[in-house]
VEXDREN-2710 file (C-alpha; in Angstrom, 1 decimal):
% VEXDREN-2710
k/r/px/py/pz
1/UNK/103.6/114.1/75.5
2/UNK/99.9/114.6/75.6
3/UNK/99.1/112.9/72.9
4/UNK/100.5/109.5/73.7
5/UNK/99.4/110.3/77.5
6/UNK/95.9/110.6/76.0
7/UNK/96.4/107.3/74.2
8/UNK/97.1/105.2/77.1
9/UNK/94.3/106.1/78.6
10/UNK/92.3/104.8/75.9
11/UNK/94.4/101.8/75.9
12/UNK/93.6/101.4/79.3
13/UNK/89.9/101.7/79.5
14/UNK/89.6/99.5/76.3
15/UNK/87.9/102.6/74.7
16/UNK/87.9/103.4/70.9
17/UNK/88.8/107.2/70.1
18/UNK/88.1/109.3/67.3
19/UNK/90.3/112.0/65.7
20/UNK/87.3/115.0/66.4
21/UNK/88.2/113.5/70.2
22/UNK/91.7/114.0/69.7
23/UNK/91.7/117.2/68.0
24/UNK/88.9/118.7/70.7
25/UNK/90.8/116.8/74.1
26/UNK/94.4/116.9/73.0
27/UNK/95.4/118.8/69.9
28/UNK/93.1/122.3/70.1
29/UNK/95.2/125.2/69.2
30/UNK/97.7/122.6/67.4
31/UNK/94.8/121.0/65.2
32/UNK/96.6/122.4/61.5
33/UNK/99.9/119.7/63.4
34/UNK/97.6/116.8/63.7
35/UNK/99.1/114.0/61.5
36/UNK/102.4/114.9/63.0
37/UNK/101.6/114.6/66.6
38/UNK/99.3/111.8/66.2
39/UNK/102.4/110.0/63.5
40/UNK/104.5/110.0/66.1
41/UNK/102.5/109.3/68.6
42/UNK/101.2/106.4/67.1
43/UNK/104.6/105.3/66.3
44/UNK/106.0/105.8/70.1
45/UNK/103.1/103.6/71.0
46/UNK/104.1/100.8/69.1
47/UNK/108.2/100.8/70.0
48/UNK/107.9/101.0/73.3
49/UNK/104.7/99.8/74.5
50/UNK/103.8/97.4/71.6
51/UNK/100.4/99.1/71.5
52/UNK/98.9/99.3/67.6
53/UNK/96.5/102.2/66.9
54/UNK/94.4/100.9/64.2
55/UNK/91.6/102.4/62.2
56/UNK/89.1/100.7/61.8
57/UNK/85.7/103.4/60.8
58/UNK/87.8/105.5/58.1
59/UNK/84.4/107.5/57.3
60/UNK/84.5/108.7/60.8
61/UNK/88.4/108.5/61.9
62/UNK/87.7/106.0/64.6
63/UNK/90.5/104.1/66.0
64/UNK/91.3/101.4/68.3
65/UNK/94.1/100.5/70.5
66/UNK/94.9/96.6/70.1
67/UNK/98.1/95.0/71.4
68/UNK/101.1/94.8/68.7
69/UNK/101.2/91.0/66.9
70/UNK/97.6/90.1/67.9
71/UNK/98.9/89.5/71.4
72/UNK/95.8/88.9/74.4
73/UNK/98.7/89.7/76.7
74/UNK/98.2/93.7/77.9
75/UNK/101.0/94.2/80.0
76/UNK/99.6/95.9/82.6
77/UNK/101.5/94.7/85.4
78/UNK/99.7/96.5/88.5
79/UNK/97.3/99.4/89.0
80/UNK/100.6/101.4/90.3
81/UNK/102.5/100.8/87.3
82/UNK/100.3/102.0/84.5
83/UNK/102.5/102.1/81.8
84/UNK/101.7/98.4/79.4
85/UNK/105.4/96.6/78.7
86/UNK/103.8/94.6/75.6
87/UNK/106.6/96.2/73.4
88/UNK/110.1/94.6/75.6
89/UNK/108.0/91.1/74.9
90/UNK/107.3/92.0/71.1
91/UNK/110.9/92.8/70.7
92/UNK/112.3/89.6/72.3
93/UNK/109.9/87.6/70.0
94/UNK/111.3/89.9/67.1
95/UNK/114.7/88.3/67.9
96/UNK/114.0/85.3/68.3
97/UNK/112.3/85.1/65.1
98/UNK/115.0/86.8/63.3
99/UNK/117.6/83.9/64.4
100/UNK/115.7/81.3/62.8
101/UNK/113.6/80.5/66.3
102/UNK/116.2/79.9/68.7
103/UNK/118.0/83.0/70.3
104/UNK/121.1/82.6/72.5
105/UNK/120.5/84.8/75.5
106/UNK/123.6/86.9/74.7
107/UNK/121.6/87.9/71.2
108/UNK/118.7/88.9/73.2
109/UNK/120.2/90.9/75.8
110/UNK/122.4/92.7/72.6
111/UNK/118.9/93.7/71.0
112/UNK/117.5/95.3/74.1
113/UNK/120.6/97.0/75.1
114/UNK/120.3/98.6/72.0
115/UNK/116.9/100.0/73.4
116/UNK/118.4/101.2/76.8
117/UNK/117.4/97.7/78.8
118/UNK/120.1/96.2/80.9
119/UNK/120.4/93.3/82.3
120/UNK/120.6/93.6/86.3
121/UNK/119.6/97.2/85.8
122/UNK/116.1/97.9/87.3
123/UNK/114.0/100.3/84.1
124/UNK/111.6/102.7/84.8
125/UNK/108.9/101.0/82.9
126/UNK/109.5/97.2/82.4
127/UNK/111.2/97.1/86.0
128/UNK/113.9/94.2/86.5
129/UNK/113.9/92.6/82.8
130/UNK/115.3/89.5/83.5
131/UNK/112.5/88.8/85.9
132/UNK/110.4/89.5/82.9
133/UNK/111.9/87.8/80.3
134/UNK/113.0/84.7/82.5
135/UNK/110.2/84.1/84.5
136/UNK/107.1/86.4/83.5
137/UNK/106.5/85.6/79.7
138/UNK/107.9/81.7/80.8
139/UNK/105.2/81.5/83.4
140/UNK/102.7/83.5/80.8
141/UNK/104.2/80.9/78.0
142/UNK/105.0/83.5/75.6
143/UNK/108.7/82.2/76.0
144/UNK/110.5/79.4/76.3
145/UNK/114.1/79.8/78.3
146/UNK/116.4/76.9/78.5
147/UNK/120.0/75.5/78.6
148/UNK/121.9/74.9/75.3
149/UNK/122.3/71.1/75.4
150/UNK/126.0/70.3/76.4
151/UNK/126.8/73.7/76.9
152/UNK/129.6/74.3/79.3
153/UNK/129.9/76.3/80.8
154/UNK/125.9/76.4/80.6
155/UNK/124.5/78.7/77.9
156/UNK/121.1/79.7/77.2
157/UNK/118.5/80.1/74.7
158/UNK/115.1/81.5/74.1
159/UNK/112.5/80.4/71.9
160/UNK/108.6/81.0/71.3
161/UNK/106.5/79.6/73.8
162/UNK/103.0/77.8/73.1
163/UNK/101.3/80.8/73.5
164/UNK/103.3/83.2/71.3
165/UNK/102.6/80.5/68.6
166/UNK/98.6/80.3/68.7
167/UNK/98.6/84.6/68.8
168/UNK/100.8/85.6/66.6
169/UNK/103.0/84.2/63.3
170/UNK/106.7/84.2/63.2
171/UNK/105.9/86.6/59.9
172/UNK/104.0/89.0/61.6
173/UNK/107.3/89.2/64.1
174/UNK/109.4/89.6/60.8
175/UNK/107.1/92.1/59.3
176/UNK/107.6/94.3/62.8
177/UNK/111.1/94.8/62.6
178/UNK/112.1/97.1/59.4
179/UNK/109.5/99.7/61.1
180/UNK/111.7/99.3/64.1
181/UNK/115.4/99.3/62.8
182/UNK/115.5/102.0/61.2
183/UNK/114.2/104.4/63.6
184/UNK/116.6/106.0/65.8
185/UNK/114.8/106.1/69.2
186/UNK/116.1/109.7/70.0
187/UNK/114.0/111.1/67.1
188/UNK/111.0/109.7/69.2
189/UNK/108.9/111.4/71.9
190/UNK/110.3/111.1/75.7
191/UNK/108.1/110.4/78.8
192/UNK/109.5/111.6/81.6
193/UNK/111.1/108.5/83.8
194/UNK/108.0/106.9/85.4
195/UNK/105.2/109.3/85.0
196/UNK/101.5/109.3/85.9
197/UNK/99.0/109.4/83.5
198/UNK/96.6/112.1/84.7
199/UNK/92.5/111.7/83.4
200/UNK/91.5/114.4/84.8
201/UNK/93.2/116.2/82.3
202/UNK/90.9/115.1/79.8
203/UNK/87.8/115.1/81.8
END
């Protein structure tokens, strides 16, 4: 989708955009479809990469692209994989704010099943997500991942790391997730499985 392509790239270069911009780079015979391209466009952004597009001049339509929750973390992982995978962390800090702050790891993996992530099953744009979500964001101390005390066989649990807690609010989290739910993902735009945003397209 061109418009969410077109996005990224904004996202990317930490560039504001305007909706002249969009409407002369993106939209041009389609400009009378705007606010529904750039609704669901906006709205893709936020479910899967946890990217907000907020307005912030309404007297000239200028937006900018600012990570979901108030999260400094842009997910970016390499240059190669240019695709941010903000929105798998927003949606494990959903959960774990749903169950009260403390999410057994079966409740997580539930939730992002849900949203076509596996565990042991490699995804085109978060990669392996248990690397991510038991390593990455533990070493990045958005989460925390331990033991159930006295489990046994051992069970686990994740909770909000330090960092999580000084960027964001558990309310913020709780606020996130009614615009989620009840959204069925197949009424949202599809990127091809691992694409390449192209600049030069917009040059």
């Amino acid at each position: 989708m061109d418009m969410v392509e077109f996005l990224l790239l904004k996202y990317r270069a930490k560039e504001p955009t305007t909706k002249a911009e969009m409407l002369s780079s993106v939209i041009k015979e389609h400009q009378d479809h705007f606010p529904e391209i750039f609704s669901k466009a906006t709205e893709f952004m936020q479910l899967v990469f946890g990217i907000d597009v907020k307005e912030v001049d309404p007297s000239t339509h200028t937006y900018l692209l600012v990570t979901a929750l108030g999260l400094t973390y842009d997910g970016m992982v390499s240059d190669e994989h240019r695709f941010p995978n903000t929105g798998l962390l927003v949606t494990v800090l959903r959960v774990i704010a749903v169950e009260d702050d403390c999410a057994p790891e079966e409740k997580v993996w539930e939730a992002l099943n849900v949203v076509g992530v596996h565990d042991g099953k490699v995804h085109w744009l978060y990669g392996d997500p248990r690397e991510l979500i038991t390593k990455v964001w533990v070493q990045e101390q958005y989460l925390v991942y331990r033991q159930v005390p006295n489990s046994d066989p051992a069970r686990y649990e994740f909770l909000w790391g330090p960092r999580a807690h000084a960027e964001t609010t558990t309310l913020k989290a709780l606020k996130f997730v009614p615009r989620v739910n009840d959204k069925d993902p197949r009424s949202l735009p599809s990127l091809p499985e691992g694409p390449e945003c192209n600049e030069d397209h917009y040059a």
